[in-house]
N, C-alpha and C positions, 0 to 999 in steps of 0.2 A: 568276412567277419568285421574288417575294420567299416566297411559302410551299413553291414547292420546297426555297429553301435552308434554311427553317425544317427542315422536315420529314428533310432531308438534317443537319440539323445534330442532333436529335434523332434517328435514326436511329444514327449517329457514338457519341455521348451512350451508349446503350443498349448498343450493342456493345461498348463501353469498359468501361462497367459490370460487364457478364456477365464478361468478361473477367478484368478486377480479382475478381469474385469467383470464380473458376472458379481462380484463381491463387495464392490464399488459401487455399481449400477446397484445395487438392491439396499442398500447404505442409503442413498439418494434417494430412492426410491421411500422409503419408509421415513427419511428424515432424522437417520440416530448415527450413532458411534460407532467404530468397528474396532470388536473387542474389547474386553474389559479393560476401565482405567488404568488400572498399573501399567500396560501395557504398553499406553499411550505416553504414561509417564516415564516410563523406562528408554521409549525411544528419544523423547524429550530430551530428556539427561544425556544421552550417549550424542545427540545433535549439540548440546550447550558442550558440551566436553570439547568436541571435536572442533568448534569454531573457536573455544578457548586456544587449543595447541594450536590453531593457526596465527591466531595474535587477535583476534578480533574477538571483544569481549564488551558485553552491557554493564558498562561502567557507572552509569546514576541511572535512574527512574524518578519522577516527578510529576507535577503539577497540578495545577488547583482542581483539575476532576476526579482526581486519585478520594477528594473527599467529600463530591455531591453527588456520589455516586448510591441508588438504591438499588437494594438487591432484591425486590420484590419486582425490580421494572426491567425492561430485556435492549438493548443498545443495537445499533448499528452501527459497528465503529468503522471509523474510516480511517486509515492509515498511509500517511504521504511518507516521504518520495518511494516510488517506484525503486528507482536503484538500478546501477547496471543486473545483479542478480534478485535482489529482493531477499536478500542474504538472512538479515534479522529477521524476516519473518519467520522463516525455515528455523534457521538455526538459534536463533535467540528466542522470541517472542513465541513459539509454538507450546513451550512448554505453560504460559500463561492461559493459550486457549484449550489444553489440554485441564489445567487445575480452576478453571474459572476464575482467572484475573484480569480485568482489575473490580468488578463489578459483584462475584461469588456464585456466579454462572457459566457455564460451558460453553463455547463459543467455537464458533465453526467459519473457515478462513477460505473463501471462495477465491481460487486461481487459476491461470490458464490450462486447460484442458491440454495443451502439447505437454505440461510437464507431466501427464499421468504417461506417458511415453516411455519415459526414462526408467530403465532399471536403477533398482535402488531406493531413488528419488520418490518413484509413485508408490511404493509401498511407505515410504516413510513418509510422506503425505497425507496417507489413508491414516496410520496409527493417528497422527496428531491432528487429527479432525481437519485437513486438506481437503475443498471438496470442490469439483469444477464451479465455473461462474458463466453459470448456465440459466436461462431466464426460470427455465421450470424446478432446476433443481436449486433456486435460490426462495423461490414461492412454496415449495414446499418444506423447506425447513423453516421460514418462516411463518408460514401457518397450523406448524406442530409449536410452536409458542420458541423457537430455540434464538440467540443471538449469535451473528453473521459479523463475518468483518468484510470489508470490500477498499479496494485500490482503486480507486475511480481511474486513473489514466491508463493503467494497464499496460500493455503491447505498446500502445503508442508512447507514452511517456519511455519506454524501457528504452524503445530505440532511440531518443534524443536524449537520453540521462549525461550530465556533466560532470566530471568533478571540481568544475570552477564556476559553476551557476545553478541554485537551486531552483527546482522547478515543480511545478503542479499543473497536469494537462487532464482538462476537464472534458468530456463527453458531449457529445452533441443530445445524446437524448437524456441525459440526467438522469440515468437508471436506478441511482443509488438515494435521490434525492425521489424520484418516485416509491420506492419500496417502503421508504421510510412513511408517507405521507399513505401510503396507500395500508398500511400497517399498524399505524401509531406509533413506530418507534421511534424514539430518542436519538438525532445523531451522536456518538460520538469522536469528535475529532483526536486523532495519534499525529505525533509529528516524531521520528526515529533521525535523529542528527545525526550525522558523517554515513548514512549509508551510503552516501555517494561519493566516500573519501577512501572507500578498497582497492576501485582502480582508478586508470587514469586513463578517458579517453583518446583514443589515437584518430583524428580527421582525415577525412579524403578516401571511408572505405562506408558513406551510405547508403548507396548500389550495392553492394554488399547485404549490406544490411537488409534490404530491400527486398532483394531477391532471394535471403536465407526462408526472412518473413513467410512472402509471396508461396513459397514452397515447401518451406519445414513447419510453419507456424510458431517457429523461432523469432524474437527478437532483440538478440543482444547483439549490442554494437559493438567496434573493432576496439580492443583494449589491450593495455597492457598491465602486468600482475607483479607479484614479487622478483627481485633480481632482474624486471626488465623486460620478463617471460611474455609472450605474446596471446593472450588468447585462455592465460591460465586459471581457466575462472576457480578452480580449489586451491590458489595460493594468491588469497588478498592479501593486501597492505596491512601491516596490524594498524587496527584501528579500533579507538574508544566510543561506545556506541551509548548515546543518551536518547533516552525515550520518555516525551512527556506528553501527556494527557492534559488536552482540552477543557473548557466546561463544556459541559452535553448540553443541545440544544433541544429544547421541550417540542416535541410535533404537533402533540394535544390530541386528539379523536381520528381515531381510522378512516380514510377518503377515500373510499373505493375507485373512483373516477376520478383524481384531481385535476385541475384544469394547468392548464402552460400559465398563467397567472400566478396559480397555487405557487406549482411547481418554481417557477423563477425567485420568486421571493423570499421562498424557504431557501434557494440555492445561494442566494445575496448575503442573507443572514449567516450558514455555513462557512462563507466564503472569510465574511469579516471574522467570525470568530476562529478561524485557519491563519490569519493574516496575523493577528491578535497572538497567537501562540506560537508561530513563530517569531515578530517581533522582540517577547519576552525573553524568550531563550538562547534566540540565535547567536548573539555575541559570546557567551558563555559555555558555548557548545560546540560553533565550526568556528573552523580557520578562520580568523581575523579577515582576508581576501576576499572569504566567499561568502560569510557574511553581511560585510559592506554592500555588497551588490544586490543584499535584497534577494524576495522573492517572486520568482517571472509567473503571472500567471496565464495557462494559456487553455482559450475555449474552445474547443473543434466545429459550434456551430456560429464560429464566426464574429459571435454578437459581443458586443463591447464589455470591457473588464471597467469596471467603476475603480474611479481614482482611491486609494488607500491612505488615509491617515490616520497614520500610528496613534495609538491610544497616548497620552501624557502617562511618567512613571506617577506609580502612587507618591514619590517624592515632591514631585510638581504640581501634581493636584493637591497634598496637604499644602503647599504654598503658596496658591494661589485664594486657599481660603480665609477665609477671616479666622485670628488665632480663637477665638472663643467655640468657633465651630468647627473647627478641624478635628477630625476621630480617624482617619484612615492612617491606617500601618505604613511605616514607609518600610520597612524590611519583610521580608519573608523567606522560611528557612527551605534549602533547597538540597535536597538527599542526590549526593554525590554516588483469493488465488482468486483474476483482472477482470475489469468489467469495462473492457474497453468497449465503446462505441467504436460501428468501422462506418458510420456514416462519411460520405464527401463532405467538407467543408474546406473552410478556410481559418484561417486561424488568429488570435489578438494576441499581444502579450501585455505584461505592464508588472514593473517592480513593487513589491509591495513596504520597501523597507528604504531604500535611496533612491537617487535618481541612476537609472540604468542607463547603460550604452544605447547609443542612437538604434544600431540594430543587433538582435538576440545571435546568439553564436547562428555558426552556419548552419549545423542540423535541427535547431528549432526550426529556421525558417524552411527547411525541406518538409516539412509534415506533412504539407498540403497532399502533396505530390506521391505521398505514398497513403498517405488515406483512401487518394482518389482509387488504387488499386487494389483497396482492399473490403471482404464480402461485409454484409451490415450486420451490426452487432445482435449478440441473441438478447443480451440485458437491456 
């Protein structure tokens, strides 16, 4: 009796499973929602709750694209850093792409495919418009007219995240900077401050890491959590979470083909206005430490990061003009799933905000080395 009910129960198990996937896959498939909004909105709530009682809560929201935003036009937003979990996106930021914010459309958040693995996790995924970051099922939600968010560094970025160095690891093939161009959409840049301030990396375990990757399609690195705990990724650090919004970069007409010219230029442009919005914020938002140090940026195909100088504050620019022409505001009021490339490359870095240390922590510079092992990306 006791192994019929086993077998009965694992039977159940398996059916559920297929199910869930077969529900997903046609989701994708069609390009739409799964299950009516409230739904999504309820699960939303019950994820901001639950990342509340952990201590970790969206404490301001801001910046100057929150207001040149139209709601007739569809974004591609991009959202840095990665994070050891990618915590805010789940648990904070989900319920924006669930109610259409910040733009008044619905928006669907492409992530790594191992996390539809996870009980719990992939359902809660599905409700709040979580959808793999998958080449085909990225081209077909954006050719039902829907807007998409994407992590450009993904896996890679996940496994070098720091909480003493902010970073941005860019793709060898630019997938995200092609979709856009190939689409007409609008990028929009997200910058999510302290998501990298929950844990604290522990060095000397990325062979580890390496080979979780390699074999689970896992890529979080060796951490430690609250009280000290090792490993504990449902008990972060309480941490105040600031999210601000870019100005959107205009693409202008759909390029079905665009060329590596196209391509690089638009990514240059991107780049600087990512530089741009961090610069403005950063003080005001991470630890003083981590701050200072700028933003490392790094390219996996190799090719060199152009030197960054910081915009002048609106303060300095009304001062350096002649008092009869001066009109710029010196104040402004401020409200308090991966697409990783698995191409081989090599990798650049370069601060965007100070002058950085001679060389990047130690597991940026491993990147090379676990790229080389790993399959090429679908995006």
């Amino acid at each position: 009796l006791r192994r019929a009910r086993l077998a009965a129960a694992a039977a159940l198990c398996c059916v559920y499973l297929e199910a869930r996937r077969r529900l997903l896959a046609s989701a994708e498939h069609e390009g739409r929602r799964i299950g009516p909004k409230q739904l999504g909105v309820l699960a939303s709530w019950f994820l901001q709750k639950f990342s509340e009682l952990n201590g970790v809560r969206l404490a301001s929201e801001s910046g100057e694209g929150l207001h040149m935003l139209n709601p007739e036009r569809r974004y591609l937003i991009v959202w840095h850093p990665h994070g050891f979990l990618a915590w805010s996106a789940l648990f904070l930021v989900s319920r924006m792409a669930v109610g259409g914010h910040p733009h008044g459309r619905e928006w669907f958040a492409m992530v790594a495919p191992a996390l539809f693995r996870i009980p719990i996790v992939s359902e809660a995924l599905m409700l709040v418009n979580g959808r793999k970051v998958d080449k085909k099922v990225v081209e077909t939600y954006l050719s039902k007219g829907k807007s998409i968010a994407l992590q450009p560094g993904g896996v890679r970025e996940q496994m070098i995240t720091r909480h003493d160095q902010e970073q941005a690891v860019f793709p060898a093939n630019l997938g995200f900077i092609r979709m856009a161009l190939k689409y007409g959409m609008d990028l929009l840049p997200a910058y999510i401050f302290n998501e990298t301030q929950m844990f604290r990396r522990v060095d000397g375990f990325e062979k580890f890491t390496e080979w979780v990757h390699r074999h689970l399609g896992f890529g979080l690195p060796t951490v430690t959590a609250r009280f000290g705990l090792p490993m504990a990724g449902l008990l972060p650090l309480s941490t105040d979470v600031h999210v601000r919004w870019g100005v959107p970069l205009e693409v202008g007409p759909a390029i079905d083909d665009p060329t590596e010219e196209q391509v690089e230029s638009l990514f240059l442009k991107y780049l600087e206005a990512l530089r741009n919005l961090f610069d403005k914020y950063a003080q005001e938002c991470l630890p003083p430490e981590v701050a200072a140090r700028g933003l490392a940026v790094i390219r996996l195909d190799g090719k060199p990061v152009p030197p960054h100088r910081p915009a002048a504050p609106r303060a300095e620019l009304s001062a350096m003009l002649p008092q009869q022409h001066t009109s710029l505001s010196t104040t402004e009021a401020r409200v308090g799933m991966d697409a990783a490339d698995m191409a081989t490359a090599t990798t650049s870095a370069t601060a965007a905000v100070s002058p950085m240390p001679t060389t990047l922590p130690a597991a940026s510079m491993r990147i090379s080395s676990v790229n080389a092992q790993t399959p090429a990306s679908k995006l």
